[in-house]
C-alpha positions in Angstrom: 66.1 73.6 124.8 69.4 74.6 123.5 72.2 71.6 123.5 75.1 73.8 124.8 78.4 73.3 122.7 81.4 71.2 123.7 84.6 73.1 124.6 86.1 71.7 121.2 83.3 73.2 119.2 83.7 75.9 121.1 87.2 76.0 120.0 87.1 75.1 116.8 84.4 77.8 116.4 87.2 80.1 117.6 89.9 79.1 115.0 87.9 79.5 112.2 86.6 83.1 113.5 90.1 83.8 113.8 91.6 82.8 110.4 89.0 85.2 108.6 89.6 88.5 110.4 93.2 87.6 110.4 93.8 87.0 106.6 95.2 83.7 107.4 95.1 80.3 105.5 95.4 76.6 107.7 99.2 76.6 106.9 100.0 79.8 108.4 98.4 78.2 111.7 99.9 74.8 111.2 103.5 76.7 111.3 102.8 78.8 114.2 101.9 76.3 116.4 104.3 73.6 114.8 102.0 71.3 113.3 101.7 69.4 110.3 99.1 71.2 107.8 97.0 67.9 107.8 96.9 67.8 111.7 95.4 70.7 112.2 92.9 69.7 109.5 92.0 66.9 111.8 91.3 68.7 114.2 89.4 71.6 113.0 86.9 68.8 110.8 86.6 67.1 113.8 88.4 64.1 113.4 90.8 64.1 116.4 91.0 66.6 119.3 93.2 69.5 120.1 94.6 69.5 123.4 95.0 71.9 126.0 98.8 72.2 125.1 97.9 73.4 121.6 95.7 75.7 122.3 97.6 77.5 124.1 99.7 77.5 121.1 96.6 78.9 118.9 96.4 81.6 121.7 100.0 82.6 121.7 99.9 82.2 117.6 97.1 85.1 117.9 98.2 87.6 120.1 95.3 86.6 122.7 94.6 84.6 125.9 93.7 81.0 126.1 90.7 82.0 128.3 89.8 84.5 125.2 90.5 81.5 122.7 87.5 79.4 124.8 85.2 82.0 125.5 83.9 81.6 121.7 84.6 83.0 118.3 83.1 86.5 119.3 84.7 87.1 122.6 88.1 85.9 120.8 87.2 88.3 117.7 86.9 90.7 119.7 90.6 90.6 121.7 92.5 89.7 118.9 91.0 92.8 117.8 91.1 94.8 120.7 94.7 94.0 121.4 95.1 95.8 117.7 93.8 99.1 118.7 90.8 98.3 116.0 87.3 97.0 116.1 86.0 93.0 114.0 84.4 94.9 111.6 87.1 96.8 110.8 89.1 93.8 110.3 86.7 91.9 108.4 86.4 94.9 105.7 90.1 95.2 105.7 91.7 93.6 102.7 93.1 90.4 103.2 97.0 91.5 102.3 96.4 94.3 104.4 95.7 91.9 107.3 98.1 89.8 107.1 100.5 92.5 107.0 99.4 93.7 110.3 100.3 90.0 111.7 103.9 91.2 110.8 106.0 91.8 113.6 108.0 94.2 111.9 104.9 96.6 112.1 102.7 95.0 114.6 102.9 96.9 117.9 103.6 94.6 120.5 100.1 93.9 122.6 100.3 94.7 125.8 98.3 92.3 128.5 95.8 93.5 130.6 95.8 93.1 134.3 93.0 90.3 134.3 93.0 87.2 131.3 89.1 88.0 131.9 87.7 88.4 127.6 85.3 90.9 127.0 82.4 90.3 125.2 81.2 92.0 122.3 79.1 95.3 122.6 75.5 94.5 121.8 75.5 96.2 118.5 78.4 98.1 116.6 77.9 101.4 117.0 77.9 103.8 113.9 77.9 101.7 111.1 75.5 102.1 108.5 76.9 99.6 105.3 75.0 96.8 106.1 72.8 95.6 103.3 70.7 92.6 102.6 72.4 89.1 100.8 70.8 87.8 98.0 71.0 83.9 99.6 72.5 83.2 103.3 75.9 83.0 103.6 77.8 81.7 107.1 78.9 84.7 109.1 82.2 85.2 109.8 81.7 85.8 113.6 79.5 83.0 114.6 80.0 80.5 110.8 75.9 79.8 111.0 73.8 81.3 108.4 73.1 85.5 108.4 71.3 87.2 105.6 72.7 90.6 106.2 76.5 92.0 105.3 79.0 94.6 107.1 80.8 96.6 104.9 80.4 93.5 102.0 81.2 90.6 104.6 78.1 88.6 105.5 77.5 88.9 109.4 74.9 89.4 111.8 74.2 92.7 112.8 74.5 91.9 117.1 75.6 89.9 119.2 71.7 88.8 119.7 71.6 87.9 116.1 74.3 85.4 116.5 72.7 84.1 119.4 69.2 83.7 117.8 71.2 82.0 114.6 72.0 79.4 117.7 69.5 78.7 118.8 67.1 78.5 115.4 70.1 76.2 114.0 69.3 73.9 117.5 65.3 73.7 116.8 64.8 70.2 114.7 61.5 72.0 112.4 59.8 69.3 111.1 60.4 69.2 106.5 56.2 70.1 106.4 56.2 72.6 108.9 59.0 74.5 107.4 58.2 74.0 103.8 54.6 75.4 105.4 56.1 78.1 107.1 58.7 78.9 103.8 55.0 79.2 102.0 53.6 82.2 104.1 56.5 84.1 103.9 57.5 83.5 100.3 54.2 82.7 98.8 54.0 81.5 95.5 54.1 84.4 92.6 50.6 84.3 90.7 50.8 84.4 86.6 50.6 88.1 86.5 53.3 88.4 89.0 56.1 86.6 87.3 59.1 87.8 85.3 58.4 88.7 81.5 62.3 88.0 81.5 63.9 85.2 79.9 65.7 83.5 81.9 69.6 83.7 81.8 71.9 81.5 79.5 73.8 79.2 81.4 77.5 79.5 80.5 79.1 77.2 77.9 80.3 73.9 79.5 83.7 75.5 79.2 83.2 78.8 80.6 81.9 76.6 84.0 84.2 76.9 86.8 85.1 73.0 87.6 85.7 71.7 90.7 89.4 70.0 90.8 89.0 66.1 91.5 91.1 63.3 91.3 90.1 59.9 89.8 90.9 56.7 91.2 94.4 56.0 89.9 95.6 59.7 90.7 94.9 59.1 94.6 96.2 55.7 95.0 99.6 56.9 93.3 99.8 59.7 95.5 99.8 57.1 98.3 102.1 54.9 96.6 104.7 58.1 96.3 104.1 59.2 100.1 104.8 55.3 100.7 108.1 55.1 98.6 109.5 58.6 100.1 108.7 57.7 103.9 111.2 54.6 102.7 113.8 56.3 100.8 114.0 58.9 103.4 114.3 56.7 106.2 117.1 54.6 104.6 118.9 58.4 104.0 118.4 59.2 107.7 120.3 56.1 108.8 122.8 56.1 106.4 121.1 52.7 104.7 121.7 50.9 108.0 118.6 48.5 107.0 117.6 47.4 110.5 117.5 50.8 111.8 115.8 51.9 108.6 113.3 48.9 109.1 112.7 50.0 112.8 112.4 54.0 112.3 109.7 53.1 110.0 107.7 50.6 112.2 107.9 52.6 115.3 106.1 55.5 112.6 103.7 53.3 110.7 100.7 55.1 113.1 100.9 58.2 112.1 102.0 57.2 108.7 99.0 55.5 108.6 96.8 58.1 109.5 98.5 60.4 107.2 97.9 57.9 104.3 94.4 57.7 105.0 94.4 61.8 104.7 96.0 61.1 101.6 93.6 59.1 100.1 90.6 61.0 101.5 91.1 64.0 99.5 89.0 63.1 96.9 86.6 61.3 98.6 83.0 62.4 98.7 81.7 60.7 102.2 82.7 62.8 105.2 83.9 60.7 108.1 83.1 60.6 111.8 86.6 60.0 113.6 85.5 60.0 117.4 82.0 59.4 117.3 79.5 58.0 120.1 79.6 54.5 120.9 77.0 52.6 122.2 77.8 50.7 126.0 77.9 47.8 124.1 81.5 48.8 122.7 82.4 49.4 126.5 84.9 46.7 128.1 83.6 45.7 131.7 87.3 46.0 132.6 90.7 46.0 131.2 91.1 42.7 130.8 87.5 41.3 129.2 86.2 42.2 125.8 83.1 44.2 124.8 80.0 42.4 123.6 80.8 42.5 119.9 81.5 38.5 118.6 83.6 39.0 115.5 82.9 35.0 114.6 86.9 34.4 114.7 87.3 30.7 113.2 89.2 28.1 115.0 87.6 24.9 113.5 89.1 21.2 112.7 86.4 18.4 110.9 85.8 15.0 112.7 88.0 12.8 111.1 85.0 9.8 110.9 83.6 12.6 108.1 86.8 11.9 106.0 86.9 9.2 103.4 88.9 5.9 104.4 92.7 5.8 103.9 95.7 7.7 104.0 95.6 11.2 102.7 98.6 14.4 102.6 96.7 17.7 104.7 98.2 20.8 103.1 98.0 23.6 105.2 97.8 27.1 102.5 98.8 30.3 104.1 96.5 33.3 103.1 98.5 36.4 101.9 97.8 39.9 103.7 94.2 38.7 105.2 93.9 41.6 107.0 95.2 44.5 104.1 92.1 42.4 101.8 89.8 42.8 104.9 90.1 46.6 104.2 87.6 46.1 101.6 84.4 46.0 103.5 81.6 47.9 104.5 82.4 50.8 107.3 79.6 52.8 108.5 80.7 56.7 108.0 78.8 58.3 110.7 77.8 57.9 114.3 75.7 54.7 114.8 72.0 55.1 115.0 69.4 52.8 116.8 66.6 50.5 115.1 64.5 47.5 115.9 63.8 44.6 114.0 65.2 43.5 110.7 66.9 46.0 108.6 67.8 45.2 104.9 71.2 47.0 105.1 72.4 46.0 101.5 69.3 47.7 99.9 69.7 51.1 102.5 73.1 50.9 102.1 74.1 51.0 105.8 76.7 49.0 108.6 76.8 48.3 111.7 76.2 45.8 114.1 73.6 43.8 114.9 72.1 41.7 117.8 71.0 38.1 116.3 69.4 34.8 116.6 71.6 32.9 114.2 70.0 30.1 111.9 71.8 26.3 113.2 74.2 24.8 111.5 74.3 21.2 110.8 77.2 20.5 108.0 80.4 19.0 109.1 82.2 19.0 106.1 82.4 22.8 106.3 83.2 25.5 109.2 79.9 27.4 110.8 80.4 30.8 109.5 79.4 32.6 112.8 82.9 30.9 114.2 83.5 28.6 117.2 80.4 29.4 120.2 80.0 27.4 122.8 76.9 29.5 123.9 73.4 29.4 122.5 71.0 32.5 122.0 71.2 35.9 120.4 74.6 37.9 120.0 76.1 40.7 118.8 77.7 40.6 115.4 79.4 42.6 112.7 78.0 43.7 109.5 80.8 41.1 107.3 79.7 38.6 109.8 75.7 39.0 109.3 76.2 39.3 105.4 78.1 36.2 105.3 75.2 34.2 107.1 72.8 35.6 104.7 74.9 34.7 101.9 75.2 31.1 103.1 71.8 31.2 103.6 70.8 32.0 99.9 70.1 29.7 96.9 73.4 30.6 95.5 75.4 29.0 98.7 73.0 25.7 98.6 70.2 27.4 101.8 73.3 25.6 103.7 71.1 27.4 106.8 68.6 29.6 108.0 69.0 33.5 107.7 69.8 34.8 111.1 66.9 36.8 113.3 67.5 40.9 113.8 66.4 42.2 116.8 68.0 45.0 116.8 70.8 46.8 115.3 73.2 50.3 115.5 74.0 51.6 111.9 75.2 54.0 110.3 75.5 55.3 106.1 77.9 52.8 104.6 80.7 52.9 101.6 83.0 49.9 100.8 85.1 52.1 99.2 86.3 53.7 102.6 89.8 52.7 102.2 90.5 51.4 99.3 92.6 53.5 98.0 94.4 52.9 101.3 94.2 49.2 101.0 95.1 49.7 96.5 98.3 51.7 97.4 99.6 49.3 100.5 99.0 46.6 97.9 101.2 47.9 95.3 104.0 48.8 97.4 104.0 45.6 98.9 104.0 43.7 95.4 107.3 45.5 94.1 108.7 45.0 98.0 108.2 41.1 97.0 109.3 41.4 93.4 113.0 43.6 94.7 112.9 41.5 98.0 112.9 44.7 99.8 112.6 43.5 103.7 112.4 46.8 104.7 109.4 47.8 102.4 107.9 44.4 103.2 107.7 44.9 107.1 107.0 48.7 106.7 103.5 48.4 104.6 103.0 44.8 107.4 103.0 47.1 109.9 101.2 50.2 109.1 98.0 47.9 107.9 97.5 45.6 110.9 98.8 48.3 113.8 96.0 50.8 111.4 93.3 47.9 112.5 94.3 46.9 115.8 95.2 50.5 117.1 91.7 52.0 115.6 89.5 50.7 118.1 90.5 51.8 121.6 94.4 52.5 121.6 96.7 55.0 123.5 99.2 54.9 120.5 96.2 56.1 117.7 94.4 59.7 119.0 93.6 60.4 115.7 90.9 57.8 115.3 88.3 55.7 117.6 86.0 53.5 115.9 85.8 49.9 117.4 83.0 49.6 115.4 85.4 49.4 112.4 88.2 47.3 114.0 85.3 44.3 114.5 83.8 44.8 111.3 87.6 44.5 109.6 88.6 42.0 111.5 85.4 39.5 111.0 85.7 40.4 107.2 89.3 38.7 107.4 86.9 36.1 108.9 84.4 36.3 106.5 87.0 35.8 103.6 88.7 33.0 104.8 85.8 31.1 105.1 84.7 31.6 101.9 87.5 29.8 100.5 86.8 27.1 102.2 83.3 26.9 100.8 84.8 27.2 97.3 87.7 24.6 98.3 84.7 22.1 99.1 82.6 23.2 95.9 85.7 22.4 93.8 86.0 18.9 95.2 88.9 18.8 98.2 88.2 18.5 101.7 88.3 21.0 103.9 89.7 20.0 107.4 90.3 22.9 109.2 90.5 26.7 109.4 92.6 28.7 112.0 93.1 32.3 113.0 92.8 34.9 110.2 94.7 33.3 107.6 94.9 29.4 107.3 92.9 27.0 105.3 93.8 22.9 105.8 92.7 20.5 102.5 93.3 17.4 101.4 93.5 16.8 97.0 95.5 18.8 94.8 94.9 22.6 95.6 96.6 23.6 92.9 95.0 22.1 89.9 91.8 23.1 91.4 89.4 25.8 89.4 86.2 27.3 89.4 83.1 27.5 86.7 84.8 30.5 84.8 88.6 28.2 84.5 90.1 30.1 86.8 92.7 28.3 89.2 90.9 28.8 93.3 94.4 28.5 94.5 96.9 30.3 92.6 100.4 30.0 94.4 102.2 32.9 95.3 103.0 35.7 97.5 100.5 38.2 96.3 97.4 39.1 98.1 95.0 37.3 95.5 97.4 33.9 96.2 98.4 31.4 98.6 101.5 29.3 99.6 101.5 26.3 100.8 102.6 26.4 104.9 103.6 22.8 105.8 102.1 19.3 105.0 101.3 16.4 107.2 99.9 12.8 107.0 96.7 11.3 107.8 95.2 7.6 108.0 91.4 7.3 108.4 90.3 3.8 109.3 91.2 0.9 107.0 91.1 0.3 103.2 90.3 -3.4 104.1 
């Protein structure tokens, strides 16, 4: 049976019908409805919904009625054009230029509205036309966007209304890969030896002669986000006449959407699409308000026994960790909607993320934190993918089999990519460095805010419609875990003591932090204000027992 679409398939179905047989590009829509371009990009991928408001700006912006706009892409083809004194296939073989200059209201007539909002529906076959020939391949028809191997006029479209509708419904039918390839075979057998081409086959084009697709490398997208960073700053200190307070606020009370837009930024060359409003599983679902969903994001708060401390007097330096969430932004973030599985899943070899319900391993070292975080409960929980690839690690020969690799019993994953916002998390990093270097408060506060109110507002947040993944927020936020525990492990495998770990960002010892390296030389500690260094917080003394 046939899933029916949602209403913002449904309209976004619509939109696309309409830019084709109106000659229109994105733009054009994005400035008749008073948009920014990248907006209504979000919404047409999918990425964040349009809402009622704007689409009855998309109606107005076409000439047609909202109910038109919902009906589908063929009822609102078929308005638009009817309100036109023409017919869609007219339109579609029209010439683009000569459709966009019938969107001009200098020589547009002025549509006049029926009596009733009620759309017609398309006729169940066009009447009188005889162009329609047979493509070579499929191509998406410009009525219905699903795949037709006929053409109007040179424009590939089904021939009815029925066509579309079978389209539907043969795009709806999961066909199993051996039943199709089987049913591929009957229809397009094999040709024998006698029945292939005595042609040769045709020269590929020189390498140069290839059309390339434009890309941009690595260093390219993270300077364009650097440049959209510095401009948001530069213009905001213009608007306010350099008033740096007001500058500083403007730009705080923005760093959502600036956010967002950042992360289009970065996007464009990417090659993973990205599920913005996907379905979460009830597990992600608060019981009220007030009380947290069933995700444990192993958050450390965690101070040694002091009868585990060597006798005597010793100074506790508390070290700060710089930007532990804008690092955290280097994880692993499922792409798509989270799928269901049972039992262990290797997710680093099948490159997925997620979460995961676990028996954890115990723990039994008091010199160092337990990386699952402070629990006062026993038995299986939910936890992130940092958190379960941290226990493995600790697990492993490498960490010392310091304990037992947790038990999966089940998981929700999803395809995977580290490299989700880096160039996000690359460009933030830079502009933050030369806000340090110039002592730029503004710049400082600005890139602060956009990266932890991008975390915490991408879960479940009435200030961030463009995004809701909760599934991202734990997993970034137990990476921030993740990370600072791992300095402690390295602070104890250099030789200081490690007495306690708090929040998301600081790391207690006792010995000198600063001369401190690891097996390649290199200092564990540098001091500093960058995101690779520390600074030291405060200091405070200790006695354990006697020296006698």
């Amino acid at each position: 049976m046939e899933t029916p679409k949602s209403t913002l398939e449904i309209l976004r179905g619509s939109v696309e019908a309409l830019l084709t047989i109106a000659g229109q590009k994105q733009n054009q829509l994005a400035e008749g409805i008073d948009l920014p371009n990248y907006a209504v990009s979000r919404r047409q991928s999918g990425r964040s919904p349009w809402s009622f408001d704007e689409a009855d700006a998309i109606a107005r912006h076409f000439g047609i009625t909202t109910l038109a706009l919902l009906a589908g892409a063929e009822s609102a083809c078929e308005f638009y054009a009817s309100r036109r004194g023409t017919t869609v296939v007219k339109l579609v073989a029209a010439p683009a230029t000569a459709r966009a200059a019938a969107e001009d209201p200098s020589t547009a007539p002025e549509p006049t509205w029926p009596e009733t909002a009620e759309p017609q529906l398309s006729e169940s076959a066009p009447q009188g036309v005889d162009d329609v020939t047979e493509l070579p391949a499929p191509a998406p028809c410009v009525l219905c966007g699903l795949a037709a191997t006929t053409a109007l006029e040179g424009f590939p479209q089904h021939v009815t209304a029925d066509d579309c509708e079978a389209a539907r419904t043969a795009a709806s039918t999961q066909a199993s890969p051996i039943a199709t390839e089987a049913k591929q075979e009957a229809e397009h057998p094999a040709p024998t030896p006698s029945e292939a081409p005595e042609t040769a086959p045709r020269p590929r084009p020189a390498r140069g002669e290839r059309p390339t697709r434009p890309r941009q490398d690595r260093s390219d997208t993270k300077d364009a986000g650097v440049a959209f960073l510095r401009s948001n700053i530069e213009n905001a200190l213009a608007k306010h006449d350099g008033d740096l307070e007001a500058a500083q606020a403007f730009l705080i009370r923005k760093a959502i959407p600036h956010a967002m837009e950042l992360l289009d930024i970065t996007r464009k060359s990417g090659r993973y699409d990205v599920v913005a409003f996907p379905w979460m599983p009830e597990i992600f679902s608060k019981p009220t308000k007030d009380k947290t969903d069933q995700i444990w994001e192993a958050r450390p708060k965690w101070s040694r026994a002091w009868d585990s401390l060597p006798l005597g007097t010793h100074t506790v330096d508390a070290l700060d960790i710089n930007g532990a969430f804008l690092s955290a932004l280097k994880t692993h973030l499922p792409l798509g909607e989270l799928v269901h599985s049972e039992g262990p899943i290797d997710t680093v070899k099948q490159k997925r993320s997620g979460v995961h319900l676990v028996t954890p391993g115990e723990w039994t070292h008091e010199h160092l934190p337990n990386p699952l975080g402070s629990r006062d409960e026993d038995g299986p929980l939910w936890i992130t993918e940092a958190t379960l690839r941290l226990m493995n690690r600790a697990a492993s020969e490498k960490y010392g089999q310091l304990c037992a690799p947790p038990e999966i019993h089940e998981s929700w994953t999803s395809g995977s990519t580290e490299h989700l916002l880096e160039y996000v998390r690359a460009a933030l990093t830079q502009v933050r460095a030369e806000a340090i270097a110039s002592d730029d408060a503004v710049a400082r506060e600005y890139v602060k805010a956009m990266y932890s109110k991008l975390v915490s507002t991408m879960g479940d947040s009435n200030y961030n419609r463009d995004l809701h993944r909760p599934d991202w927020m734990h997993i970034i936020r137990s990476q921030a875990f993740a990370n600072l525990w791992e300095k402690a492990f390295k602070a104890n495998a250099a030789g200081l003591h490690v007495v306690g770990v708090k929040d998301t960002d600081e790391l207690e010892v006792i010995g000198d932090w600063q001369k401190v390296v690891d097996a390649r030389g290199r200092r564990i500690f540098p001091e500093g204000r960058g995101v690779t260094e520390v600074k030291p917080k405060k200091q405070r003394v200790i006695t354990i027992g006697s020296e006698a």
